[in-house]
Each structure stands twice: as structure tokens, then as C-alpha cells.
N, C-alpha and C positions, 0 to 999 in steps of 0.2 A: 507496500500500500506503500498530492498531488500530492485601477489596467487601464490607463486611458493612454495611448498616444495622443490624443486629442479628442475622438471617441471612442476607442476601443473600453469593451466591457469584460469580461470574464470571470465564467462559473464555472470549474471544472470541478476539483473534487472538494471544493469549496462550498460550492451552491448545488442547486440540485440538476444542473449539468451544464455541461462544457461548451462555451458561449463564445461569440465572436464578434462584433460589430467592427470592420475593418474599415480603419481612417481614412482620412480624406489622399485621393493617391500622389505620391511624389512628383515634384516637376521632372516632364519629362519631355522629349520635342516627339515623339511618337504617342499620340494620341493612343492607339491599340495595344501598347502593354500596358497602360496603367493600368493598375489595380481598382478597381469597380469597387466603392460600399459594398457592402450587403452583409446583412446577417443572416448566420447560421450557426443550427446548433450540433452540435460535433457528440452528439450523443454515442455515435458509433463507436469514439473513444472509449467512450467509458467499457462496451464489451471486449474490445478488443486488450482493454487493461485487466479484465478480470480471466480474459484467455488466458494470457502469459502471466498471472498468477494461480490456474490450474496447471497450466503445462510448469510451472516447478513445483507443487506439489504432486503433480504425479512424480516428477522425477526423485522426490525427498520420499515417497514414499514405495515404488516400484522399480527408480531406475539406478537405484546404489544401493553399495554396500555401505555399514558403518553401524550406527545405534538402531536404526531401525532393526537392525535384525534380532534384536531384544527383544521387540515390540509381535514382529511377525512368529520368532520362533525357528528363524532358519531365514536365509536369503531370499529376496524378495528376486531373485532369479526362478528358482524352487515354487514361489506363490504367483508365480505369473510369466508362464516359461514360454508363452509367443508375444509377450507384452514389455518386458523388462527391458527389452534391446528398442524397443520406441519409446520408452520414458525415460530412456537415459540422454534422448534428446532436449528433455524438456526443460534441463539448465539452462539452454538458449532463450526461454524465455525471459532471465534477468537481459540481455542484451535489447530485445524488445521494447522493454520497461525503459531502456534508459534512451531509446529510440524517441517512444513517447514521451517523455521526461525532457528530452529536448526539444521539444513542438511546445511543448505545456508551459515550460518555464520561459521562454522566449517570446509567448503568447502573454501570458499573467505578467511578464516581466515589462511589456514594455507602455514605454510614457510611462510605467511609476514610478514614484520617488520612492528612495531608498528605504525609508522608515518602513511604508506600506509592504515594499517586497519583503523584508526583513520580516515583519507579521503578520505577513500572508502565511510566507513557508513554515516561521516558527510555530505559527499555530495551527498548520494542515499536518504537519509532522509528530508533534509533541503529545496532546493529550493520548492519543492510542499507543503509541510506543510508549511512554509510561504506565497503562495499563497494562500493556503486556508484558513488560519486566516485572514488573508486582505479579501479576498471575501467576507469569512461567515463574518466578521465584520462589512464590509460595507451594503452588505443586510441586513442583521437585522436589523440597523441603519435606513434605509428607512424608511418613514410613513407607508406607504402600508404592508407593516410587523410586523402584531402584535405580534412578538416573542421577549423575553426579550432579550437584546443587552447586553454583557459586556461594565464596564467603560472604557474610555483608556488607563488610567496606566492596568489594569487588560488586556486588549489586548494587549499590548508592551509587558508583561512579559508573556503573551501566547505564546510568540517565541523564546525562551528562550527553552520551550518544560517541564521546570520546575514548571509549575504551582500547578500542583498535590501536591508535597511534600512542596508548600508552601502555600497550602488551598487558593489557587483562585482559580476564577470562569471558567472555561474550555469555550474558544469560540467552539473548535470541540470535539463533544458528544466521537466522538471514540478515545481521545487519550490517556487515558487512557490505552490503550494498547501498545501504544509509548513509554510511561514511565516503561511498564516490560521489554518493549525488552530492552530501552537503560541500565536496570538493567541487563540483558541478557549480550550486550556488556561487561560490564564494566569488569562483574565477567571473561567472556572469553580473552578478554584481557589482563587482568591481571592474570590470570595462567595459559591461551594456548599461545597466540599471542606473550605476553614479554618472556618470555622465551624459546619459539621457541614448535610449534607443534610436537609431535611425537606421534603415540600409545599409548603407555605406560603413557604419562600425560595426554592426554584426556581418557584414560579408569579411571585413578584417579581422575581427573577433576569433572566427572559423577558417581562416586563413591560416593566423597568426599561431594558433593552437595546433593548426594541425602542423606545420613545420616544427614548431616548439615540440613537441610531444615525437615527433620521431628523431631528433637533436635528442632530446633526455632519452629516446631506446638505444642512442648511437651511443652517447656517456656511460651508459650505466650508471650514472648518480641516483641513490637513494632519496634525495631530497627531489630532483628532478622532477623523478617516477612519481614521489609520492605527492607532488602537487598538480602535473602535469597528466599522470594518467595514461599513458600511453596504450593500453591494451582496451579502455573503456573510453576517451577522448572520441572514436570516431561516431560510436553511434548517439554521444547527446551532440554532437556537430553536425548528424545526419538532421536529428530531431530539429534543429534550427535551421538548418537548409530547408526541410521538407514543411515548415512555416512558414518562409521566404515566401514558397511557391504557392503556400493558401494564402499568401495576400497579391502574388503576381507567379501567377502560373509560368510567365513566358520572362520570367528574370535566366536569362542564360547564368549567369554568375550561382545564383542559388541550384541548379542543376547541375553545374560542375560540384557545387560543395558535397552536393548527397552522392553523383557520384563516387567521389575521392572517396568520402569518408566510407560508401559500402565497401568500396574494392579493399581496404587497407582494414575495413573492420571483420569483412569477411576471413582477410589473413590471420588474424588476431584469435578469430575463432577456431582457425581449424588448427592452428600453432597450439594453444592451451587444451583444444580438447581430444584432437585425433592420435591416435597410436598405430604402429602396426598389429596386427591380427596377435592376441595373445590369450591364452586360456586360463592365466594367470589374474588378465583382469574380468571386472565385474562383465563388461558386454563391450562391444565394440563398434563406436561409430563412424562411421565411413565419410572423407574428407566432402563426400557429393552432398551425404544427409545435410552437414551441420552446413553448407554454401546453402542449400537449398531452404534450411527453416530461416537462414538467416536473410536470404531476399526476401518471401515471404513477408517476414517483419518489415523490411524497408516498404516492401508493394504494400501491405495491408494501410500504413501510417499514410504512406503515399497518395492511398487512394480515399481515404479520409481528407486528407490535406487539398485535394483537386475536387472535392465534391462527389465524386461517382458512388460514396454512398451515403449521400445526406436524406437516402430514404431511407436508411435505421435510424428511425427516428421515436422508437417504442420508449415508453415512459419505464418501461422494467430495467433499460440501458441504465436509466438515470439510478436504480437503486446496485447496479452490476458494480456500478465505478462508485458508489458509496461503501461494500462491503470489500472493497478489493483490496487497500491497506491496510484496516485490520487482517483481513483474513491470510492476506502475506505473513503479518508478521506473527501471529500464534499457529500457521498451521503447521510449522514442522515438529516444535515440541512436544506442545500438546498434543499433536497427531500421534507422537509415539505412544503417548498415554493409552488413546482412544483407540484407538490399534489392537491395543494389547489386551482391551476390556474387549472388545467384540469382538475378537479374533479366537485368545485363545482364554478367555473368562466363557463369554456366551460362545463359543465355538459356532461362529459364523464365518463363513467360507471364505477364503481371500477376496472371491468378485464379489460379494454382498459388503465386506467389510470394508474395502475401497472406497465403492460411492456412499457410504454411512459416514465414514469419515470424514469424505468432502462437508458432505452436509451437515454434520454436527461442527466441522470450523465455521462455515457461514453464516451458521446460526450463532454461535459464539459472536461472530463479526459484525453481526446485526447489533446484538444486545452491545456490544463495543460503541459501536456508530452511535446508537439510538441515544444509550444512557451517560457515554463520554463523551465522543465528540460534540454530539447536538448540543451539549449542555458546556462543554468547557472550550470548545473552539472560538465561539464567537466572543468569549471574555476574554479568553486570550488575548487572541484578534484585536479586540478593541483595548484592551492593558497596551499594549506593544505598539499602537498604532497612535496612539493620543500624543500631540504634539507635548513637551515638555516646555516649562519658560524656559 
């Protein structure tokens, strides 16, 4: 689990869905690329976010080895022996996320001022990720829960959301991906958001990073990598290319940027994930698989970003992209919990106990949504946002 340029509005996982009123268009001596107003609502977003956080829980729970196998009782190779080797794809859908993560934040980010962005993200991010640290910490904690528990200093400073770069022990297995986006933030921030969004600084922005970012893979510098990003860089640089093109389809500059960034992101994938053929490991994915879900992701955002499917326009979208960060961030834990109770408590068959467990996270992620954020985002929101003397 997420605005005026002069009118731009946006609701995405903030409001009850993902909004657009695009500004008045750039001067330009070609009357035909400018960018046309018009609003639209980008609901489609919101399923396409709750896709690619089913496709990694399938992968957290069918397409690896590790804790879960606590959970199942034996390898989830064993509990789903024509399926394991297609869920082991489904890690790619963090690269998706941060696909859309670069559409969204580039969207929400621009014409606002600083403060606004700042408690936008802090309070779309915070209240549920501190419910879930508190949850998964207290579960674990349980006797009945034979899974290692963080100490309490080590869970206090999990809410912080800085544990990563200070080498403790993670209470939520995915946040890890919390810590690139808010790396994500930081860099857009500081050279889209303070200085005020135009074309022309985000086509340099996406430039300038994507050169930066393959300098820091050529150094090998630790600080480089860890500000820079290199292996996650192209696809929130995609995600801002392919928003370029939902405010001007025919910017050639923003169609080179999502180029670049598939070709060099698609590399990035198949480098970290493909192996040769070995019976040593869990399953084996084929350099064709992991290029092909990763276009995919580019065409799905793509074709959201051009319109061609602004007829998903169903109101259920709107609650899909509501449930989709909680339910990221409790379903791997918790799932081993809930695994372990249907599975081999109530002895319910691997394919029954699968989609049980989908739905008892959602449901979790409802009651998250409904009773946390509804109620602590928008004070947030407005804590963070109120001008100070």
C-alpha cells in the first residue's frame, strides 16, 4: 500500500479515487501537441494497484521458500506443484508499484508546495504502517506464535520507517520497499516539488537521475547506490515519463524517458532475478517471463496514462486502491499466521486455504482503512499541512 499546477486536483489513494484535472497547456508554436484540459478519473489505477499487490502475495505465499514453510508444513513447491513456478513471478509486482508510484507522485506532486507534499505522503503513508507494526508486533509476541518477534527498542524505531539504513531488525517483511519510495520522495521533492513542477524540470529531473544512477552502478559507492537507486530508479522514472504522456500524449521527450527507463529496468530485472536452470533452487524463472510481466506493467500504466481505459470506471476500483496498502503491508506476516490456522489447524487444503487467506488480509485491510486511516489521515493531513507563524 499512495495538486494544483494551477488546476490540477488529485485523489488517489487519498480520496476516494485517482483524479486529474490537467492545466492549462504549455506554450507551444504547435497548436496539436498541446495538452487539452480535461478531466479524468484514473480509477483503473487503483485495480491495477491492488493487482500487483496480489501478485506479491501470491509470490510471499506460493512462490518461495523461507518462513512460510512453517506456516504450510512443507514447501509451498509441495502445496502447489503446477503453480509455484508462476508465483514466483509475482515479486515483479513491487517493480509495478513503483511504476505507478511514479505516475502518482508526479501527479499529486505537482504545482504543490512543499509543506502540502510533505503531508500528503506523510499522512497516506503513516497511520497504517503504524498499525501494522503494532499488530504484527503484538502477534508475534503471542505464545501460540512460533515466529521470531523483534525486541522493543527494535519495534519503536520500526516506526520511524528508518530501520533499514540503521541495520535493525524489520517487524514488516515488505518495507523494504517503503524505504525506496521515501528515497523516491525525497529526490522529487527536492528538485520537482521545491522548486515548482514544470516540463522542462521533470524531463531533466528523469534525465539527470537516470545518468546519475548508472555513474553510482559504475562506482560502486554505497552512498551512491543508497541515495540514487540504481536497480529501482528506472521504473519510478518510467512512472513520471508515462504522466508526461497523460498530460501530452505526443511529448516525444517523455516517450524516450519511459523508453530508457523500460529497457535499463527490464535489465535490472532479469540481473537480480534470473539464474541458470538449478534444482537447488526454489523454481526457476526464465529471463523471457520476468521481460514479459515487466512490459506488461509498463503497457498496463501506459494504457491508463493515454486513456484507453478510462472505461474502468466501476466504483469497486475506488475501494480496490483503498485496501491495497494496508493489505501490502500485513499480508505476509500475518498471512503466515493465517496459513497455519486453516491449513494445518482446520486442515483445509492448500487451494481452499490460499484464496481464505487472501480474503481474511482484505478484510483485515478494510477494518485498517475504515477504523485508521479514515479517522487519523485527514488529522494528520491537516497537523502537517497548517501553515506555522
Amino acid at each position: 500500500m499512495t495538486n494544483t499546477p494551477q488546476d490540477t486536483r488529485v485523489s488517489s489513494s487519498e480520496g476516494p479515487a485517482i483524479r486529474a484535472v490537467l492545466p492549462a497547456p504549455e506554450t507551444s508554436s504547435r497548436p496539436s501537441s498541446r495538452a487539452k484540459p480535461r478531466e479524468s478519473r484514473l480509477r483503473a489505477l487503483d485495480g491495477l494497484r491492488l493487482i500487483a499487490a496480489l501478485m506479491v502475495a501470491a509470490y510471499h505465499y506460493g512462490g518461495r521458500d523461507g518462513e512460510v514453510t512453517q506456516a504450510w508444513g512443507s514447501s509451498p513447491r509441495h502445496q502447489f506443484p503446477s503453480l509455484h513456478s508462476y508465483f514466483a513471478y509475482g515479486c515483479l509486482g513491487v517493480q509495478i508499484f513503483f511504476v505507478i508510484s511514479g505516475f502518482v507522485i508526479c501527479m499529486s506532486g505537482w504545482g504543490r508546495p512543499l509543506r502540502s507534499f510533505f503531508a500528503s505522503r506523510a499522512s497516506r503513508l503513516l497511520p497504517a504502517y503504524w498499525a501494522a507494526v503494532i499488530i504484527v508486533t503484538a502477534v508475534f509476541a503471542l505464545p501460540v506464535v512460533a515466529y521470531k518477534t523483534v525486541g522493543p527498542s527494535d519495534a519503536l524505531l520500526n516506526l520511524t520507517m528508518l530501520q533499514q539504513p540503521l541495520g535493525v531488525d524489520r517487524v514488516l517483511g515488505v518495507c523494504w520497499t517503503l524505504w525506496a519510495e521515501v528515497r523516491f520522495y525525497a529526490l522529487f521533492a527536492l528538485f520537482i516539488v521545491l522548486p515548482g513542477a514544470n516540463r522542462q524540470r521533470v524531463i531533466l529531473f528523469c534525465a539527470g537521475w537516470t545518468l546519475a544512477a548508472a555513474i553510482a552502478q559504475t562506482a560502486n559507492e554505497p552512498l551512491l547506490n543508497t541515495v540514487l537507486m540504481p536497480e529501482y530508479a528506472p521504473f519510478f522514472i518510467g512512472g513520471v515519463g508515462l504522466y508526461l504522456l497523460h498530460r501530452n500524449r505526443r511529448d516525444t521527450y517523455a516517450w524516450g524517458i519511459v523508453g530508457v527507463s523500460w529497457l535499463i529496468g527490464q535489465h535490472y530485472a532479469v540481473d537480480r532475478l534470473w539464474h541458470a536452470p538449478n534444482p537447488a533452487f526454489f523454481s526457476y524463472r526464465t529471463s523471457f517471463g520476468i521481460i514479459l510481466v515487466v512490459t506488461l506493467g509498463y503497457l498496463a500504466v501506459g494504457a491508463i496514462a493515454l486513456g484507453y481505459l478510462n472505461w474502468a470506471n466501476w466504483r469497486w476500483l475506488t475501494v480496490a486502491g483503498a485496501l491495497t496498502y494496508p493489505f501490502y503491508l500485513v499480508h505476509e506476516h500475518l498471512g503466515w499466521v493465517v496459513i497455519k490456522a486453516y491449513h494445518r489447524t482446520l486442515h483445509i487444503p492448500s487451494y481452499g486455504t490460499l484464496p481464505l487467506t487472501v480474503a481474511t488480509m482484505l478484510l483485515l485491510a478494510w477494518l485498517l482503512n475504515r477504523y485508521v486511516e479514515n479517522w487519523l489521515t485527514p488529522k494528520l493531513r491537516a497537523a502537517l499541512a497548517k501553515p506555522r507563524p
